[in-house]
C-alpha positions as protocol buffer text, in pm:
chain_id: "A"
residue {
  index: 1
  type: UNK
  ca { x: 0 y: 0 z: 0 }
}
residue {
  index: 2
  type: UNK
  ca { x: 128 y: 338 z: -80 }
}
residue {
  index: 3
  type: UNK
  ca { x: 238 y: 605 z: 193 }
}
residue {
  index: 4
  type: UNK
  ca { x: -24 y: 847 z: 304 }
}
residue {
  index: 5
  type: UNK
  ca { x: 48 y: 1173 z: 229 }
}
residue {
  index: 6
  type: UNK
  ca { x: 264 y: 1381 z: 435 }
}
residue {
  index: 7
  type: UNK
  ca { x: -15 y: 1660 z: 427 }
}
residue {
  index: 8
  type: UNK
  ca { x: -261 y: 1462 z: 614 }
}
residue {
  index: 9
  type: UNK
  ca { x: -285 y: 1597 z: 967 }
}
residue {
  index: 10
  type: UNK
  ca { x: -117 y: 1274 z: 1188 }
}
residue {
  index: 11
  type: UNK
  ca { x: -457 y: 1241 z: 1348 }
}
residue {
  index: 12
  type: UNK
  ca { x: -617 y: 1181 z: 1059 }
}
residue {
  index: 13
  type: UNK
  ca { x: -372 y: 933 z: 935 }
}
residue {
  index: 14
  type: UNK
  ca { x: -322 y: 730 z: 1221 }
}
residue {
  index: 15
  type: UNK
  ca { x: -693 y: 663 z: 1227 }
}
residue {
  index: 16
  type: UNK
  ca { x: -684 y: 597 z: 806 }
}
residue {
  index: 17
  type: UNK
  ca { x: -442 y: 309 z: 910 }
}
residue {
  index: 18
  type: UNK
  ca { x: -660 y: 208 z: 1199 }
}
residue {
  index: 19
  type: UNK
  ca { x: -973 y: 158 z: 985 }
}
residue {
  index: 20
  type: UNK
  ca { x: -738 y: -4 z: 720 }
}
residue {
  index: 21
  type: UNK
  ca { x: -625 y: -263 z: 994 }
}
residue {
  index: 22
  type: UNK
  ca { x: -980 y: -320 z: 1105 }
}
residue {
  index: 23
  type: UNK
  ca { x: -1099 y: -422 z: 711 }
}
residue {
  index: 24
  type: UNK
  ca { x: -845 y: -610 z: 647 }
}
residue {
  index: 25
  type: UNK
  ca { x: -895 y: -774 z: 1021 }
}
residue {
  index: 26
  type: UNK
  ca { x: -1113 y: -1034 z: 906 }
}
residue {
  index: 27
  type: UNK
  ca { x: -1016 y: -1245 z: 603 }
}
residue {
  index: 28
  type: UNK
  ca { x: -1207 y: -1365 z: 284 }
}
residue {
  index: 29
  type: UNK
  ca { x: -1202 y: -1755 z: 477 }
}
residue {
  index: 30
  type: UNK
  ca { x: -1240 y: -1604 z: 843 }
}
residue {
  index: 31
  type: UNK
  ca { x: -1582 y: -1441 z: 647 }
}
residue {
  index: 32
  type: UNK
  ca { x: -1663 y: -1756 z: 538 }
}
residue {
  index: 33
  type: UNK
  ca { x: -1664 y: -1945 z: 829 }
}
residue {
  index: 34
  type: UNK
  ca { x: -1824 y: -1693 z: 1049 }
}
residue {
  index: 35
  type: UNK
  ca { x: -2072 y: -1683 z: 780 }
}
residue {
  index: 36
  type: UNK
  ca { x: -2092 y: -2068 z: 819 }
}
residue {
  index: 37
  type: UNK
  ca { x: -2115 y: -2095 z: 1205 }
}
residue {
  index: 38
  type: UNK
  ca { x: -2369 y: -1772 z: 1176 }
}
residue {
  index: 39
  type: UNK
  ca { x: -2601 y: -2012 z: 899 }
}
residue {
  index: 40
  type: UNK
  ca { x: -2558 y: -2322 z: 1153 }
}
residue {
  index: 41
  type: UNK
  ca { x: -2656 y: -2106 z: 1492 }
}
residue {
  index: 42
  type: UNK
  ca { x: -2968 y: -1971 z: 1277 }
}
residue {
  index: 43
  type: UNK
  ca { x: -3103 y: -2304 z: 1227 }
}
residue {
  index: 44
  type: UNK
  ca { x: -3033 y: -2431 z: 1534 }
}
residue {
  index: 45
  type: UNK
  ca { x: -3207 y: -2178 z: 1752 }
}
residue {
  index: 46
  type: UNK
  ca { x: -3507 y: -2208 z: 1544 }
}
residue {
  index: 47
  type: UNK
  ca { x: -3812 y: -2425 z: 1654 }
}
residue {
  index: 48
  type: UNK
  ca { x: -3753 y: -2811 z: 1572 }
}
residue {
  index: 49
  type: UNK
  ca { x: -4023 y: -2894 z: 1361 }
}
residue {
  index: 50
  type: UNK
  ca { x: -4027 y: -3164 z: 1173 }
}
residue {
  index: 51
  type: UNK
  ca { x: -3829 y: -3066 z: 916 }
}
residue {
  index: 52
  type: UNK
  ca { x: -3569 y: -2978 z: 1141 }
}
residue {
  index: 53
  type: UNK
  ca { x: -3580 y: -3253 z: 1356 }
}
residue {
  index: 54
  type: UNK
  ca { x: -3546 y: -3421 z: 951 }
}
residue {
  index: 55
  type: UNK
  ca { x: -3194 y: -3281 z: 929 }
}
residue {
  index: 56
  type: UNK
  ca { x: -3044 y: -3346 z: 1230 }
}
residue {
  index: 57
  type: UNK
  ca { x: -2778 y: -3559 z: 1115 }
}
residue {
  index: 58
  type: UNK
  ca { x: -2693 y: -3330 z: 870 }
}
residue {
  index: 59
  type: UNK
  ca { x: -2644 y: -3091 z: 1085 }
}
residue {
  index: 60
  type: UNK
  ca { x: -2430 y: -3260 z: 1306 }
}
residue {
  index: 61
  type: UNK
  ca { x: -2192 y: -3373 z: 995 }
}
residue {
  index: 62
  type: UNK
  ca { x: -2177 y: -3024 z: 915 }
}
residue {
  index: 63
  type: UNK
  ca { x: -2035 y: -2904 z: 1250 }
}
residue {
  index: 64
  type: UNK
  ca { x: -1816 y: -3249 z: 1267 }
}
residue {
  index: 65
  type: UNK
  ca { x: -1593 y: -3094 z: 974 }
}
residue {
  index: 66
  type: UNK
  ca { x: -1592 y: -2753 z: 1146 }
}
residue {
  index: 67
  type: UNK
  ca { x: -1220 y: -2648 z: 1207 }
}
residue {
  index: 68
  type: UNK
  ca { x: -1144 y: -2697 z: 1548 }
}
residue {
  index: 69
  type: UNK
  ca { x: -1206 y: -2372 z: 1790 }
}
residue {
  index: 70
  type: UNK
  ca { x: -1394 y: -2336 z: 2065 }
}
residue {
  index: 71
  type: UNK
  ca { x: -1732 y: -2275 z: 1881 }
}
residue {
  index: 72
  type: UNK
  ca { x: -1702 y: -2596 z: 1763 }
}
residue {
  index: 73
  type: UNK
  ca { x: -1652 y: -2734 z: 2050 }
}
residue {
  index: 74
  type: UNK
  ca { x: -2007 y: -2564 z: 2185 }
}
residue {
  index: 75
  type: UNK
  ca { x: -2168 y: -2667 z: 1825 }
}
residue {
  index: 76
  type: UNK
  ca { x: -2049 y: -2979 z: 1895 }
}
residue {
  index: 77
  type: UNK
  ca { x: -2149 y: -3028 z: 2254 }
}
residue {
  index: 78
  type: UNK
  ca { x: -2491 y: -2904 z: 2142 }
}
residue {
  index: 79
  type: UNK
  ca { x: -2576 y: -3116 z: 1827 }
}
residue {
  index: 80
  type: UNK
  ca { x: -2473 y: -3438 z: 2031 }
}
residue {
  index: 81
  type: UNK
  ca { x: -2783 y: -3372 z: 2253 }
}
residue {
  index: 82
  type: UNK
  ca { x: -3022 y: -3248 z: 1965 }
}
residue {
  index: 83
  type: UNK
  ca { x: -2961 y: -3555 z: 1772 }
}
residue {
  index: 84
  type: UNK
  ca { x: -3017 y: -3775 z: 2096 }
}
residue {
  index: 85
  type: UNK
  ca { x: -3347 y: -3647 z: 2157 }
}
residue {
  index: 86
  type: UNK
  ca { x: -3696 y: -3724 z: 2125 }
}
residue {
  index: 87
  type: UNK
  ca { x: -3853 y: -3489 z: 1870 }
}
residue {
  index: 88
  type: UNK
  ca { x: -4170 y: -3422 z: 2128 }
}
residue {
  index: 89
  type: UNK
  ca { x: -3878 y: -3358 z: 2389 }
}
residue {
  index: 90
  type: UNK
  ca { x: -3685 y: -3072 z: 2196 }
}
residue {
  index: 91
  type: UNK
  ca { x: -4005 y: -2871 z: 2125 }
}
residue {
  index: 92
  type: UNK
  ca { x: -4153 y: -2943 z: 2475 }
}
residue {
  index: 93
  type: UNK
  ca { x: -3769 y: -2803 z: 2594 }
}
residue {
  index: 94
  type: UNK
  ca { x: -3745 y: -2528 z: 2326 }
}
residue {
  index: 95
  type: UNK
  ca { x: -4091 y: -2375 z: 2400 }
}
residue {
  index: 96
  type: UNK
  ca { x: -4004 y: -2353 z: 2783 }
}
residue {
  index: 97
  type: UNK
  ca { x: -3679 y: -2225 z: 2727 }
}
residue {
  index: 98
  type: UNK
  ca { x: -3803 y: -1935 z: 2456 }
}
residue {
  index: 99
  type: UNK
  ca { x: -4170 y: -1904 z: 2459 }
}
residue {
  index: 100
  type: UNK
  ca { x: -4230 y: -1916 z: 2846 }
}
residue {
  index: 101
  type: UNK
  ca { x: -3914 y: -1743 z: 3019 }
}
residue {
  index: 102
  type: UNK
  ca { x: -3909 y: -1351 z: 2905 }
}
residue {
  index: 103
  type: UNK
  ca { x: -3535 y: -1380 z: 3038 }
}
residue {
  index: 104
  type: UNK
  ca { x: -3469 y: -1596 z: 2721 }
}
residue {
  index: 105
  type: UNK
  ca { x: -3677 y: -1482 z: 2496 }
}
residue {
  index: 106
  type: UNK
  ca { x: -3522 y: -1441 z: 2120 }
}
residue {
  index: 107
  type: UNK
  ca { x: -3673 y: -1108 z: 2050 }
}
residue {
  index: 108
  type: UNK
  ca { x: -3413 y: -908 z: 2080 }
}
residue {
  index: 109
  type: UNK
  ca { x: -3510 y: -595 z: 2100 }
}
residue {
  index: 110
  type: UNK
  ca { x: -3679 y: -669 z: 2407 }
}
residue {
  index: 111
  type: UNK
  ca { x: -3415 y: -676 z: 2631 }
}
residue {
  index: 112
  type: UNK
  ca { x: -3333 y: -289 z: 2502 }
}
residue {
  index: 113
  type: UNK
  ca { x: -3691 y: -163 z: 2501 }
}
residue {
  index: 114
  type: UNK
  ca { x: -3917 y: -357 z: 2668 }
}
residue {
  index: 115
  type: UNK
  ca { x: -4278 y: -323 z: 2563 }
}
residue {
  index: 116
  type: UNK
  ca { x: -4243 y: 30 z: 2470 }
}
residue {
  index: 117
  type: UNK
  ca { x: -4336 y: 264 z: 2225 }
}
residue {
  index: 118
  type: UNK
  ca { x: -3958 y: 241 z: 2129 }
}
residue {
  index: 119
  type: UNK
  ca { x: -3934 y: -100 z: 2070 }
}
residue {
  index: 120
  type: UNK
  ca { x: -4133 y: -63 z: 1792 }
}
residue {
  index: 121
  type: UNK
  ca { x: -3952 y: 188 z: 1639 }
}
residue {
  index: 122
  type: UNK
  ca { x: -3644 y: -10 z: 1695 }
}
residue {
  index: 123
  type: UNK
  ca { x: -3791 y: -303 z: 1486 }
}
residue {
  index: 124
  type: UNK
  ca { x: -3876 y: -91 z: 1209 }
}
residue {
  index: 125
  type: UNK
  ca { x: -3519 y: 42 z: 1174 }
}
residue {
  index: 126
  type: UNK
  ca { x: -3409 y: -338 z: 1191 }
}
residue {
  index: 127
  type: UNK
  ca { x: -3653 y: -422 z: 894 }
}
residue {
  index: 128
  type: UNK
  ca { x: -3499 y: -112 z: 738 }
}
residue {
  index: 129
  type: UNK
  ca { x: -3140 y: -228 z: 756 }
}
residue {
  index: 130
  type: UNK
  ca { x: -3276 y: -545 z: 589 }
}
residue {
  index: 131
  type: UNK
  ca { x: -3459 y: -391 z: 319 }
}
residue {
  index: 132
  type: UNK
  ca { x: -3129 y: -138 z: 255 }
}
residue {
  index: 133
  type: UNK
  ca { x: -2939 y: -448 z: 199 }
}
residue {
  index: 134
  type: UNK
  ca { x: -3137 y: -606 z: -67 }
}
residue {
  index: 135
  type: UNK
  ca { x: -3269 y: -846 z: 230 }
}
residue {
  index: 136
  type: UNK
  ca { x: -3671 y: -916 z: 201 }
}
residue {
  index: 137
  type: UNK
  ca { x: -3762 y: -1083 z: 561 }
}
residue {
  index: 138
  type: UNK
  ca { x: -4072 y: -1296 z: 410 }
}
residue {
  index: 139
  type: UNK
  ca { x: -4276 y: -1183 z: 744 }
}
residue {
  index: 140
  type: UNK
  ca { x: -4333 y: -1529 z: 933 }
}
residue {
  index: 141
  type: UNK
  ca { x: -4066 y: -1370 z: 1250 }
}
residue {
  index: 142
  type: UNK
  ca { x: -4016 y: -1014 z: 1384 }
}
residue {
  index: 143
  type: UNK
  ca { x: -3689 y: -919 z: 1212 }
}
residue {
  index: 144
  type: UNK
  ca { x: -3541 y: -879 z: 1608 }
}
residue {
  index: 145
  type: UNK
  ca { x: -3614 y: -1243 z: 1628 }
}
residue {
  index: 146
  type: UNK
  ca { x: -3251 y: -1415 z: 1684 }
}
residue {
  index: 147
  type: UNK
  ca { x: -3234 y: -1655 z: 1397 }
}
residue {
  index: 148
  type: UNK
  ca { x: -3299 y: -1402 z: 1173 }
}
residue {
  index: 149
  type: UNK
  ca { x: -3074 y: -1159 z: 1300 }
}
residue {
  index: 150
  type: UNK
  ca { x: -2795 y: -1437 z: 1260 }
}
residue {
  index: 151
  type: UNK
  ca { x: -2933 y: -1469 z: 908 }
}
residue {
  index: 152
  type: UNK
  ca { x: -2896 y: -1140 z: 811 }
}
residue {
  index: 153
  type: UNK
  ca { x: -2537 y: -1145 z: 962 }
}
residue {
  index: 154
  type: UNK
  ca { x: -2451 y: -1492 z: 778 }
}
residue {
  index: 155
  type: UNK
  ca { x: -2573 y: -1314 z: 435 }
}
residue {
  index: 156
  type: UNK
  ca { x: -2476 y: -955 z: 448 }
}
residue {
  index: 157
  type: UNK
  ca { x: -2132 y: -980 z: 641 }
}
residue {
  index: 158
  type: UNK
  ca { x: -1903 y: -950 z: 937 }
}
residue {
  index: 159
  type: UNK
  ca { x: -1974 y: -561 z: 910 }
}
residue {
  index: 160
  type: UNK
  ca { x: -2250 y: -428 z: 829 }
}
residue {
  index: 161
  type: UNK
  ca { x: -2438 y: -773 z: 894 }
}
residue {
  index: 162
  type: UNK
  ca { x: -2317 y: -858 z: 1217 }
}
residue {
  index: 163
  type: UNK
  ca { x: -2405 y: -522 z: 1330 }
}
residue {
  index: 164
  type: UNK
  ca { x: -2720 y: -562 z: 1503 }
}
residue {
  index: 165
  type: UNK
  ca { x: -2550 y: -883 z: 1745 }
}
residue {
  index: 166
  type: UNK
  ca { x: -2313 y: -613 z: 1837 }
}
residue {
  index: 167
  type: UNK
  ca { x: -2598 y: -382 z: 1918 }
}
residue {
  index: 168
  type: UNK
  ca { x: -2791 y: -625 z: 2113 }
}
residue {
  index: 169
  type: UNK
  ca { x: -2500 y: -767 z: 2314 }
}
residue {
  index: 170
  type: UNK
  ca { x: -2641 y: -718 z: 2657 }
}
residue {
  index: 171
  type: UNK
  ca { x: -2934 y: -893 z: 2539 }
}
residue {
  index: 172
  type: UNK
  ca { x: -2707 y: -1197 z: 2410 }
}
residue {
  index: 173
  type: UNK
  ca { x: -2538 y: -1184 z: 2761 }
}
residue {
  index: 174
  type: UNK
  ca { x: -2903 y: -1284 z: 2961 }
}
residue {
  index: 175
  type: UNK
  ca { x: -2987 y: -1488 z: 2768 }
}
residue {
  index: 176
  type: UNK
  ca { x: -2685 y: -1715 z: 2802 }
}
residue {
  index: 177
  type: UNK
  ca { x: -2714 y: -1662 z: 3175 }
}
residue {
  index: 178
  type: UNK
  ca { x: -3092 y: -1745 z: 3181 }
}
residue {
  index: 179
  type: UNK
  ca { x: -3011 y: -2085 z: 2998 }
}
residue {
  index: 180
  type: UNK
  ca { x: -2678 y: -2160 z: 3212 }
}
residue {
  index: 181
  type: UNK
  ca { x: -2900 y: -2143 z: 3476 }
}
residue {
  index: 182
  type: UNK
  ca { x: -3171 y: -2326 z: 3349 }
}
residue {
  index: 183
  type: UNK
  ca { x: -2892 y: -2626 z: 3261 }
}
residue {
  index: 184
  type: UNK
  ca { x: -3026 y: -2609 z: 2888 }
}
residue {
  index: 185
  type: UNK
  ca { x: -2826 y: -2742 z: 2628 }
}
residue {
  index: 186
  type: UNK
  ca { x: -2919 y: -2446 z: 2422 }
}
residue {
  index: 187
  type: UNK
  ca { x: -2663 y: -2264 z: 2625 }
}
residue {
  index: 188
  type: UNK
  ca { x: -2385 y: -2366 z: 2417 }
}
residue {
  index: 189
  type: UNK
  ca { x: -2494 y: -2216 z: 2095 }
}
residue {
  index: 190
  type: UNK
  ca { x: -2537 y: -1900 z: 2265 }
}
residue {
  index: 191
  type: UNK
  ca { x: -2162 y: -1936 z: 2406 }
}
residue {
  index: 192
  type: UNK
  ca { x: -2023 y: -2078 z: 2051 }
}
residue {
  index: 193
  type: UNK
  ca { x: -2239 y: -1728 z: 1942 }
}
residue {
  index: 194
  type: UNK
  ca { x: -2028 y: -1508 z: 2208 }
}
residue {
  index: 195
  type: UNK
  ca { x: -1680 y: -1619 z: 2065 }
}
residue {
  index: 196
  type: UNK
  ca { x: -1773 y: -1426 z: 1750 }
}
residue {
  index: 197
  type: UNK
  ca { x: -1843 y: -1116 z: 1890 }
}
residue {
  index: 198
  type: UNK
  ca { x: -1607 y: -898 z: 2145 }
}
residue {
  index: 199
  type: UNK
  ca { x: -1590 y: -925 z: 2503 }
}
residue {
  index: 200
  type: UNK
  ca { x: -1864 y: -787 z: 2713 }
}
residue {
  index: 201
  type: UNK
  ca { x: -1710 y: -453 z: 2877 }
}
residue {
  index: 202
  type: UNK
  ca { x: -1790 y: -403 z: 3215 }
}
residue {
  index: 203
  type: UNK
  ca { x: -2059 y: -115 z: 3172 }
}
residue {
  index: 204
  type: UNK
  ca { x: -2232 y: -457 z: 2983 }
}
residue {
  index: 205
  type: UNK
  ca { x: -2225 y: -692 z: 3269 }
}
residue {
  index: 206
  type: UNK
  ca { x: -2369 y: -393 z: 3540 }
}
residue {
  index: 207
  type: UNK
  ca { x: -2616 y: -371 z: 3253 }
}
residue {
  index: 208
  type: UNK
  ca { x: -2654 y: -737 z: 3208 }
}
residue {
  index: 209
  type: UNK
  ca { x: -2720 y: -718 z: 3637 }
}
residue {
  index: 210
  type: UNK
  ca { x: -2960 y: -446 z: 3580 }
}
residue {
  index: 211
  type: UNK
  ca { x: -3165 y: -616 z: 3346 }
}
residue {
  index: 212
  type: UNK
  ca { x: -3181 y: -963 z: 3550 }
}
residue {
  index: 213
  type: UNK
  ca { x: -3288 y: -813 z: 3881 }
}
residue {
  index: 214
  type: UNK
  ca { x: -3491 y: -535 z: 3721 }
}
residue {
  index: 215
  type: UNK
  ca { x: -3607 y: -667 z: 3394 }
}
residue {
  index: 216
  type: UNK
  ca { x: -3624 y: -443 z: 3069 }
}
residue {
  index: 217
  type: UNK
  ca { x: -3865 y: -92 z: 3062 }
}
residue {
  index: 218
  type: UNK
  ca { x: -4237 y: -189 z: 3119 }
}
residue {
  index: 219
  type: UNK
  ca { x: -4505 y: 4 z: 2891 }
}
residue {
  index: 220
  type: UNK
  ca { x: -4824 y: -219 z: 2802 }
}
residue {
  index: 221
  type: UNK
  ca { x: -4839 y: -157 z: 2428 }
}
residue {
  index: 222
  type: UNK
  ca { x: -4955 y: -364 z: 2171 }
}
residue {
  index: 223
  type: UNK
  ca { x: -4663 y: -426 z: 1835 }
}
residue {
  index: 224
  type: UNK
  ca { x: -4972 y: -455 z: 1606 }
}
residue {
  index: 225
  type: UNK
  ca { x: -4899 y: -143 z: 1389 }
}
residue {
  index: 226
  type: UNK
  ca { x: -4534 y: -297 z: 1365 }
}
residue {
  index: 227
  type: UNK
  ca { x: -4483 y: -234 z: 960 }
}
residue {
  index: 228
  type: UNK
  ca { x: -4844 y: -82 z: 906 }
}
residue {
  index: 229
  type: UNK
  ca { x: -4835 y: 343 z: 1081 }
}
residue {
  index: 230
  type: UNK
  ca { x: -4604 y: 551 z: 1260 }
}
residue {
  index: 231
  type: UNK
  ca { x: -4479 y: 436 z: 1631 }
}
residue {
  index: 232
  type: UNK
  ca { x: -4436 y: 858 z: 1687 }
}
residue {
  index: 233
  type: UNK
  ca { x: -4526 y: 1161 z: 1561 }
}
residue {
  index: 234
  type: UNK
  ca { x: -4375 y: 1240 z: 1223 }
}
residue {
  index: 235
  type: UNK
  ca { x: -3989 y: 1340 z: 1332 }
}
residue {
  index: 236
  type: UNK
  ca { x: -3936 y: 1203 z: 1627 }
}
residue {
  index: 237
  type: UNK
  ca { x: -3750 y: 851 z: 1504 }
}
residue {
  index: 238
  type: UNK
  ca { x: -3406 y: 853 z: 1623 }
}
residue {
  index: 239
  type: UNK
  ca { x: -3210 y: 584 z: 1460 }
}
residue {
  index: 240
  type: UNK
  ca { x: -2979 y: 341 z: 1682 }
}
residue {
  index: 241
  type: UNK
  ca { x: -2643 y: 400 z: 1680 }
}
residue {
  index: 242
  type: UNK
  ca { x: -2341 y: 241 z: 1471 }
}
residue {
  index: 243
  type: UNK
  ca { x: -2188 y: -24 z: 1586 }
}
residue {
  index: 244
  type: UNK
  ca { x: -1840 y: -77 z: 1661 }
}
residue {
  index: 245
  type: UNK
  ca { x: -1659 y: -241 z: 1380 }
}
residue {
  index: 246
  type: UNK
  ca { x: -1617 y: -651 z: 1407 }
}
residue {
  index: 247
  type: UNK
  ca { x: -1236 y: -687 z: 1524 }
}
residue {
  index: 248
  type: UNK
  ca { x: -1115 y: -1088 z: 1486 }
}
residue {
  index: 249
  type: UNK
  ca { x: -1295 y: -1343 z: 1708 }
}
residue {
  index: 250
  type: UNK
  ca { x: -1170 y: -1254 z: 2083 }
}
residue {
  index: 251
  type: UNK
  ca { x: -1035 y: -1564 z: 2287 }
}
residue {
  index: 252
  type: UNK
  ca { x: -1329 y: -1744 z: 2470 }
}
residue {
  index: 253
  type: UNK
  ca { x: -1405 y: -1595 z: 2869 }
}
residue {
  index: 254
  type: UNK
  ca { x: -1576 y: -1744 z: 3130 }
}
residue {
  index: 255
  type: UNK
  ca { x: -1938 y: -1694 z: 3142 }
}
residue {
  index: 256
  type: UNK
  ca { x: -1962 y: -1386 z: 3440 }
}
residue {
  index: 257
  type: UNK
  ca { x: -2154 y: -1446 z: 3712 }
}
């Protein structure tokens, strides 16, 4: 690469180099096997149905060839119970584990909104990063719902795509807790998820705290008009911030208690 030029303020260049670093952080095969984990974690955190429950084995051979890491090693752990299971078992676990514990649920917008007013907005900006994309959600899931969010991140990139798990990483964070606790297998794709994204900073885990013992902000509203009228008066929507840019996979932590 040719040397900036010596008229560029040094501020400015160091941070030209900085962003350089940063897109060059994350290779054309590191891409593709995020992309690849991000594909498997989608379909395993959706609801076995039959067709699912169909491809376990698949599945499984899929992650079996995985290079070895420490996602793997939670893919693996996980797949060795989902293939030993009953099918009436894994939807009987997965709808206690998602459906009837808000402190797992996979919406994750929740866990930054609660049932606001603002929740709703934030979903509509989600479907918006979608649609900018060239990404058409076909409408069966919120677009907040996890597997879809690790959809959009498996299809559109570790940048832009794997934005929103970045955004929502204090929602990631309890909802590995609430499954650790819960001893549900399920836990370990939310840990092989955690390996991809950076370490939780501590103003996360007080927030992670918060949300356990407090829960998220309560406002009885219905999402109904979700993708049908305004959630505000015209003006008001404030969009969320950026998110920081996806450095190389951090070295696997502890799960914080």
């Amino acid at each position: 690469m040719s040397p900036l030029p010596a008229t560029i303020p040094a501020i400015v260049r160091t941070r030209i180099r900085a962003t350089t670093r940063r897109r060059t952080a994350v290779t054309p095969e590191e891409a593709e096997r995020r992309a690849l984990l991000l594909r498997l974690l989608s379909l395993l955190l959706q609801y076995p149905d039959s067709e699912l429950t169909a491809g376990r084995a698949r599945l499984a051979a899929a992650v079996a060839v995985l290079p070895p890491s420490d996602a793997t090693a939670e893919l693996t752990a996980f797949t060795d119970w989902f293939t030993g299971q009953e099918p009436e078992a894994l939807e009987r676990h997965y709808v206690e584990m998602f459906d009837l514990r808000r402190r797992s649920s996979l919406y994750l917008t929740y866990y930054l909104h609660g049932d606001t007013r603002r929740r709703g907005m934030a979903l509509l900006a989600l479907a918006q990063r979608y649609k900018a994309a060239g990404w058409d959600v076909d409408g069966g899931e919120l677009p907040d719902h996890l597997p879809v969010v690790l959809e959009f991140a498996a299809l559109a990139g570790p940048g832009r795509g794997e934005a929103p798990l970045r955004q929502h990483r204090r929602g990631l964070e309890l909802i590995q807790h609430a499954l650790t606790d819960a001893d549900s297998p399920y836990r370990h794709l939310l840990a092989a998820l955690r390996t991809l994204l950076p370490p939780p900073t501590e103003a996360d885990l007080a927030a992670v705290a918060r949300l356990a013992a407090e829960g998220p902000p309560a406002e009885e509203v219905g999402l109904d008009p979700y993708g049908y009228g305004a959630f505000a008066p015209p003006g008001t929507f404030v969009p969320p911030e950026q998110a920081a840019p996806t450095l190389a996979a951090p070295a696997r932590q502890e799960d914080p208690r």
